[in-house]
C-alpha positions in Angstrom: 102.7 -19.1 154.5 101.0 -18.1 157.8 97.7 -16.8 157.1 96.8 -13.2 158.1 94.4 -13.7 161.0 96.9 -16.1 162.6 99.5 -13.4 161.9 97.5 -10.7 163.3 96.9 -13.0 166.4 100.3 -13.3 167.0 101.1 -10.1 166.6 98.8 -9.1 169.7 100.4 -11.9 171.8 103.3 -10.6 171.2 103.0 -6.7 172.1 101.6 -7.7 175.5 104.3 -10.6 176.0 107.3 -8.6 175.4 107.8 -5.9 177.9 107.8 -8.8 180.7 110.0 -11.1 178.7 112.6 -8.4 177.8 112.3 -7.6 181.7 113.0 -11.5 182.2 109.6 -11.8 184.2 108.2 -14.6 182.0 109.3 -16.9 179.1 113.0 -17.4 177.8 115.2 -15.2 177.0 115.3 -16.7 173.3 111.8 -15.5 172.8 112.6 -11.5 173.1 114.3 -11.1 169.4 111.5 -13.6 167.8 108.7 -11.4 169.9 109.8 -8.5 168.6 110.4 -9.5 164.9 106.7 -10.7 164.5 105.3 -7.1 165.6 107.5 -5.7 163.3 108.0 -7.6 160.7 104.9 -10.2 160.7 107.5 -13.2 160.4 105.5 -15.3 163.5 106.8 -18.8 162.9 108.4 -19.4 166.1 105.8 -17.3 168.4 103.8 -20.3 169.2 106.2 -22.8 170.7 108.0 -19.3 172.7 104.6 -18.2 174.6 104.0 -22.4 175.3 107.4 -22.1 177.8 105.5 -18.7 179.6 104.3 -20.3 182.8 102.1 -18.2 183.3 100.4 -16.4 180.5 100.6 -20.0 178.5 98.0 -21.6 181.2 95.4 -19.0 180.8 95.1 -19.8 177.0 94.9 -22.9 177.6 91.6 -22.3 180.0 90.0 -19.5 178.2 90.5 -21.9 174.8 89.1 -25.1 176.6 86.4 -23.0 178.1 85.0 -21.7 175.0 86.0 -24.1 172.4 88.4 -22.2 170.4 92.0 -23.1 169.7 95.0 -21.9 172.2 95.9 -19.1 169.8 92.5 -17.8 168.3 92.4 -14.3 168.2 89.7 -13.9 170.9 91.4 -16.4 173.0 94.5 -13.7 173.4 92.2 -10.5 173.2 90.4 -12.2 176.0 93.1 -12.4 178.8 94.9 -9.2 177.4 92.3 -6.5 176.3 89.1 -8.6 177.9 85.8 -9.6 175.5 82.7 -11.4 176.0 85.0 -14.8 176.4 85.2 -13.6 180.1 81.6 -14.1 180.5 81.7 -18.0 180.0 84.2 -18.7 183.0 82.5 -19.9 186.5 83.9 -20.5 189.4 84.2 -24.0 188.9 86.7 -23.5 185.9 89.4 -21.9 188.2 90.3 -25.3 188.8 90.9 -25.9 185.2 93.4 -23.0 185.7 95.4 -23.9 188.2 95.6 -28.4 186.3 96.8 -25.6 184.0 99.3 -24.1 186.2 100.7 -27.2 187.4 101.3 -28.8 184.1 103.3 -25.6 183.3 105.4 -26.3 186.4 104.3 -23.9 189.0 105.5 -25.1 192.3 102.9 -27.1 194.3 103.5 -24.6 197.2 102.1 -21.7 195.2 99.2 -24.1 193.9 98.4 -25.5 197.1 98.2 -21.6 198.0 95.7 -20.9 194.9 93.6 -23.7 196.1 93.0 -22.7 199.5 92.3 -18.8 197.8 89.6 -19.9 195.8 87.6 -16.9 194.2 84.2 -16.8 194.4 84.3 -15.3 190.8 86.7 -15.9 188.3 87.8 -13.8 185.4 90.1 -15.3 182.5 91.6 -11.5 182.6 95.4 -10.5 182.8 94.3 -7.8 186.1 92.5 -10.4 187.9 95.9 -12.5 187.6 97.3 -9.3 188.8 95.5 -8.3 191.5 93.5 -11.8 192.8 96.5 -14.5 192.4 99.2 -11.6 192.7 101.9 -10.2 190.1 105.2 -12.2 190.7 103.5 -15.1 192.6 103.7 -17.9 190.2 107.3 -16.8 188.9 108.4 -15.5 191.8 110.1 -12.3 189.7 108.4 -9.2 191.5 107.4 -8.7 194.6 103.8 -7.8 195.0 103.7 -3.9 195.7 101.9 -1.0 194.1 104.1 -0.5 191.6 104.8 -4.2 190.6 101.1 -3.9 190.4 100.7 -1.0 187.9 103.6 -2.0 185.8 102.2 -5.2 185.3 98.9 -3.9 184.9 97.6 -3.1 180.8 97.1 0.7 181.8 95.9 2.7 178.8 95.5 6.3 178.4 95.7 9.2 176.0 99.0 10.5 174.5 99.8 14.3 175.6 102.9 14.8 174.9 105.3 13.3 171.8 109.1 14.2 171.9 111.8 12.0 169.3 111.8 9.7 172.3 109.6 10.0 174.5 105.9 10.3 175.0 103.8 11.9 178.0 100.2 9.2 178.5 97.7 10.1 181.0 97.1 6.8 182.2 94.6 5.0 184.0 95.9 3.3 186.9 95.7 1.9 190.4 96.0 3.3 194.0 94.7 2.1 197.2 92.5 3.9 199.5 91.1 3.0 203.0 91.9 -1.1 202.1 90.4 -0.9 198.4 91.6 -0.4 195.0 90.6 2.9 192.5 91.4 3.4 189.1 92.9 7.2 189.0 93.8 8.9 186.0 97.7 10.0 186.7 100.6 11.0 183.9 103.9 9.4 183.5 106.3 9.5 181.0 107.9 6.6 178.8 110.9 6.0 176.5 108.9 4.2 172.8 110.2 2.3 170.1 108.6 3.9 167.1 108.2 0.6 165.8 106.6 -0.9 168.2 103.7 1.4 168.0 104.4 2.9 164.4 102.4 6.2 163.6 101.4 7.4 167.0 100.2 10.8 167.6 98.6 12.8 170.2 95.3 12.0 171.2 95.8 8.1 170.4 95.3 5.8 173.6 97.5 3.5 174.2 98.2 0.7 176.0 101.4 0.3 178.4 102.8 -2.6 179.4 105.7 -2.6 182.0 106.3 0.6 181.0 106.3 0.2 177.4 103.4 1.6 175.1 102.9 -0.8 172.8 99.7 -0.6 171.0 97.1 2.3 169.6 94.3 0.9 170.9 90.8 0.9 169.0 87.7 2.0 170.4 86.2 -1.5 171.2 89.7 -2.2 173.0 89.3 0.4 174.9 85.7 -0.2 175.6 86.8 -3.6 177.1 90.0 -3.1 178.7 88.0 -0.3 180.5 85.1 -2.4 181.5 87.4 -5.6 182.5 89.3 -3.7 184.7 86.3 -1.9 186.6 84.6 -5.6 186.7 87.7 -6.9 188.4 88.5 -4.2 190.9 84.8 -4.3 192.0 85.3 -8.0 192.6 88.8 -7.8 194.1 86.8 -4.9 196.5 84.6 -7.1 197.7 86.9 -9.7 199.7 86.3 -12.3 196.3 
């Protein structure tokens, strides 16, 4: 029986790998029914080997686990590139090249890696917007094209619930815009469709993460805290020509 911690691991993975995979942006398309079932259900077992085939999500677990000595699908591990956590800290510079061995062994084509090398970061952040923004939504997969909106649908925007109807709910949501060449996190309302059980119990006044425009997660203080500070870290950077 899978113990609780791994299950509660798995469970995060999966809220955040979802919305993508249902969209057909990363993974198979065998994984969407077995994603789904471990959020709801807490039946994991085949989670694992589904997120190894994500060629792009699957790499950075791989680094941030290598860098900090923790297995592939510690709890931290996954917080780290999703929610951001002190993990980010320990990457330098020099361990972007670990990411990208990583990317190549997942079967990114050399063109793109041969493009990541020349872009080489002065910082790097194990952190899903840094992926986003610095190596550019789509690029790897080649599912999106890199625009604005690409960019805040791929982005984990969170925000407080305003509005709740049977099917719908009303989040004012941080997000990106671009002004005079540089990026700013703006506060702006949109609406989105929610599957009750995906984020069972919401209310108004939770925040909420939203992924590809699906909420999937009541967020705790501390999540919030460091999805709020990664995200300010790595549009500074991004800001600053890397």
């Amino acid at each position: 029986m899978m113990q609780k911690t791994q299950t509660k691991t798995l469970q995060l993975l999966s809220r955040f790998a979802l919305p993508p995979n249902s969209l057909g942006y990363c993974g198979k398309d065998s994984a969407v029914e077995k994603l789904k079932k471990c959020i709801t259900s807490g039946v994991c077992d085949a989670v694992e080997k589904e997120i190894s085939k994500f060629i792009v999500l699957y790499p950075y677990l791989k680094t941030i686990s290598e860098i900090s000595n923790r297995d592939v699908f510690d709890y931290k591990v996954v917080e780290c590139f999703w929610l951001g956590n002190d993990l980010v800290k320990r990457a330098k510079p020099k361990h972007y090249d670990l990411l990208i061995k990583n990317f190549s062994s997942q079967g990114v084509l050399e063109s793109v890696i041969e493009d990541l090398r020349i872009n080489t970061p002065k910082v790097f952040l194990p952190f899903h917007l840094f992926q986003v923004l610095h190596i550019g939504v789509g690029k790897c997969s080649g599912s999106v094209p890199f625009n604005m909106d690409s960019v805040n649908n791929c982005m984990i925007r969170w925000g407080e619930v305003e509005k709740i109807t049977k099917s719908h709910v009303l989040v004012n949501l941080y997000s990106l815009t671009v002004k005079k060449g540089c990026y700013h996190i703006i506060k702006k309302r949109e609406k989105f469709s929610f599957d009750p059980e995906i984020i069972k119990g919401v209310k108004l006044g939770d925040m909420v993460s939203v992924h590809w425009r699906v909420p999937n997660k009541i967020l705790e203080e501390e999540e919030i805290k460091n999805l709020e500070h990664w995200s300010c870290k790595t549009v500074e950077f991004i800001n600053s020509g890397n």
